[in-house]
N, C-alpha and C positions, 0 to 999 in steps of 0.2 A: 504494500500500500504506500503511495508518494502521493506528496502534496505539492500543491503549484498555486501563484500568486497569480491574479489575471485584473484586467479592470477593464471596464467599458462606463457605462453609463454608472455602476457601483462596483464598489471592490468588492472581490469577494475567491475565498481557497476554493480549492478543488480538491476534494481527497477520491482518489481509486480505488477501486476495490472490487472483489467478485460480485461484488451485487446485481443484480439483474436490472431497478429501476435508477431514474433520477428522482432526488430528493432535495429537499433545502432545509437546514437550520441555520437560527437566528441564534448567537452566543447572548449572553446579558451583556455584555459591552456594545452591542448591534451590527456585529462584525458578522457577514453572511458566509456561509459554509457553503458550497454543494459537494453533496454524495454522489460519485457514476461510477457505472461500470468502465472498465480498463478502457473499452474499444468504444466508446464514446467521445465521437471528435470535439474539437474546440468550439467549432461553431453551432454544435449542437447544444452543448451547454450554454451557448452566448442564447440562443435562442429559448432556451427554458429559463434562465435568470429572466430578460426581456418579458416575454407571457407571464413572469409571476411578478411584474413589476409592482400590485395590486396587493397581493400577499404580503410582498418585501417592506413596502407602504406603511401600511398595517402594521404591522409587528415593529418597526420602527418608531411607531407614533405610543405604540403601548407603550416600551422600551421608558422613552421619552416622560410620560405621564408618571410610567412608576420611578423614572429620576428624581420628579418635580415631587412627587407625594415625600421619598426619602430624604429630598432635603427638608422637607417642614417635620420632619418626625423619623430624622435618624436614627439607624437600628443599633443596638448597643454595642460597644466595640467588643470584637474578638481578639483578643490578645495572645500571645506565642504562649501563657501559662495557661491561658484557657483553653487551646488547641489541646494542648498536654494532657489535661484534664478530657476533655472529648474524647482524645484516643483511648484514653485508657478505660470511658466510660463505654463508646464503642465495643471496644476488645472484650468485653463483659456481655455486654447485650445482644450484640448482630447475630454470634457463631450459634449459641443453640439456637434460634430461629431462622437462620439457614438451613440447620440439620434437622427440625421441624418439619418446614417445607418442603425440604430434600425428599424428606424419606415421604413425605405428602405425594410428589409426585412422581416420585422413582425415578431419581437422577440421582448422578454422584457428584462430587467436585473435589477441586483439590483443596493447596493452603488458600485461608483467608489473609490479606493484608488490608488493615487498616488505614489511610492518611489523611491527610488538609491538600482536598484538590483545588482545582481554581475552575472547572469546567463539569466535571463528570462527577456525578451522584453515585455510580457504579459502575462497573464493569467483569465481562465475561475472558479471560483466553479460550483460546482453540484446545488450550491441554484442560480446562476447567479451574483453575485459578481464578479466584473471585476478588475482586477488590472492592472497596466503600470507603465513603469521604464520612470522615469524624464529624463534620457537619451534620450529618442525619439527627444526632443524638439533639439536635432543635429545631425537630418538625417532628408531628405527632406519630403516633409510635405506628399509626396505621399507613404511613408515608413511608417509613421505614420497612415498614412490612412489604407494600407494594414495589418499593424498590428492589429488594429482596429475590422474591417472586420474579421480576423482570430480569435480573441476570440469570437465575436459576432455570429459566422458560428459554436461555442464550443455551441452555444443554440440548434442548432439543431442536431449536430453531439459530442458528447465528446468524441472524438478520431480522429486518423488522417488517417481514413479508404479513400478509394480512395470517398467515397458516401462523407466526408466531404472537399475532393480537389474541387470535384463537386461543392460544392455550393461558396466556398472560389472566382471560379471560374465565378461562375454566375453575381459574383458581382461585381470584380474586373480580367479581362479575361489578364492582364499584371503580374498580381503576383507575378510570377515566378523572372520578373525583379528584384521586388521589396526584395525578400525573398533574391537570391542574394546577393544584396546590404549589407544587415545583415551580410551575413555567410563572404564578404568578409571585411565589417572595422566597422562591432559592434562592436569583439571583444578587436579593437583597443581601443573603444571606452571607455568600460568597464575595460579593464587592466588600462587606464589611470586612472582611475578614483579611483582604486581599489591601485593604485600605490601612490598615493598621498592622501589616507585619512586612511590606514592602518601603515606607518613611525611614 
């Protein structure tokens, strides 16, 4: 998987990958991603940023709104002792409710590592290694769970094909709630965090 810089009318990465479709995320700093597949030319992709100019819009303006809400009622700082704290509240909580889950859905996995990401809630490898961001430990414990769930459902699906909503689904039929939740004050969550240990 390689990434590349591109700009036209907005910047925005490209990451490759076996994937099958195109897709776009929006990071909390409003910095655009696209997902494609390997053999997806340049101009294909110039042409799917283009048509979602409407989406990109959008999502930029919320961005913006939830900036303006943060500065009249900034979130309380994370501090490098309080990460420490996280982790090690983390490393208590996460693992049996993974091997909950696990055995929920009859998957295996490998080690868990816990950190202080700047982007990602979680993640799956290819060998089943799990990772979580110490953040989770302040978002409610059923966001936690949902996240969870979502890498553990990367055992049977590695991608975010509608066959891996399916089972995301099977397990936890609220999701949507919960995924939500995220898109609307993780990122608060993370700029604080990102705000006070990079000064």
């Amino acid at each position: 998987m390689k990434q590349e810089k591109h700009m036209i009318k907005t910047e925005y990465d490209i990451i490759r990958s076996s994937r099958k479709t195109l897709s776009l995320q929006m990071k909390p700093d409003g910095h655009l991603v696209v997902r494609a597949p390997h053999r997806t030319s340049d101009r294909q992709i110039r042409q799917f940023v283009e048509n979602s100019s409407a989406w990109i819009q959008k999502h930029r303006e919320l961005i913006e709104q939830r900036r303006r809400q943060e500065e009249m009622n900034p979130p309380p700082a994370i501090t490098k002792e309080t990460l420490e704290r996280l982790r090690s509240l983390a490393s208590g909580t996460i693992p049996p409710r993974v091997s909950y889950y696990a055995n929920l859905m009859g998957v295996s996995y490998g080690r868990i590592t816990i950190r202080a990401q700047k982007s990602r809630w979680g993640s799956c490898s290819a060998k089943g290694n799990l990772n979580f961001n110490c953040l989770l430990m302040l978002t409610p414990p059923e966001v936690q769970n949902y996240v969870i769930v979502h890498e553990l459902c990367h055992r049977k699906q590695m991608n975010h094909s509608p066959a891996f909503w399916r089972e995301v689904e099977q397990i936890m039929p609220e999701y949507r709630r919960h995924r939500l939740w995220l898109k609307k004050n993780g990122g608060a969550l993370i700029r604080s965090m990102i705000s006070q240990n990079e000064e």
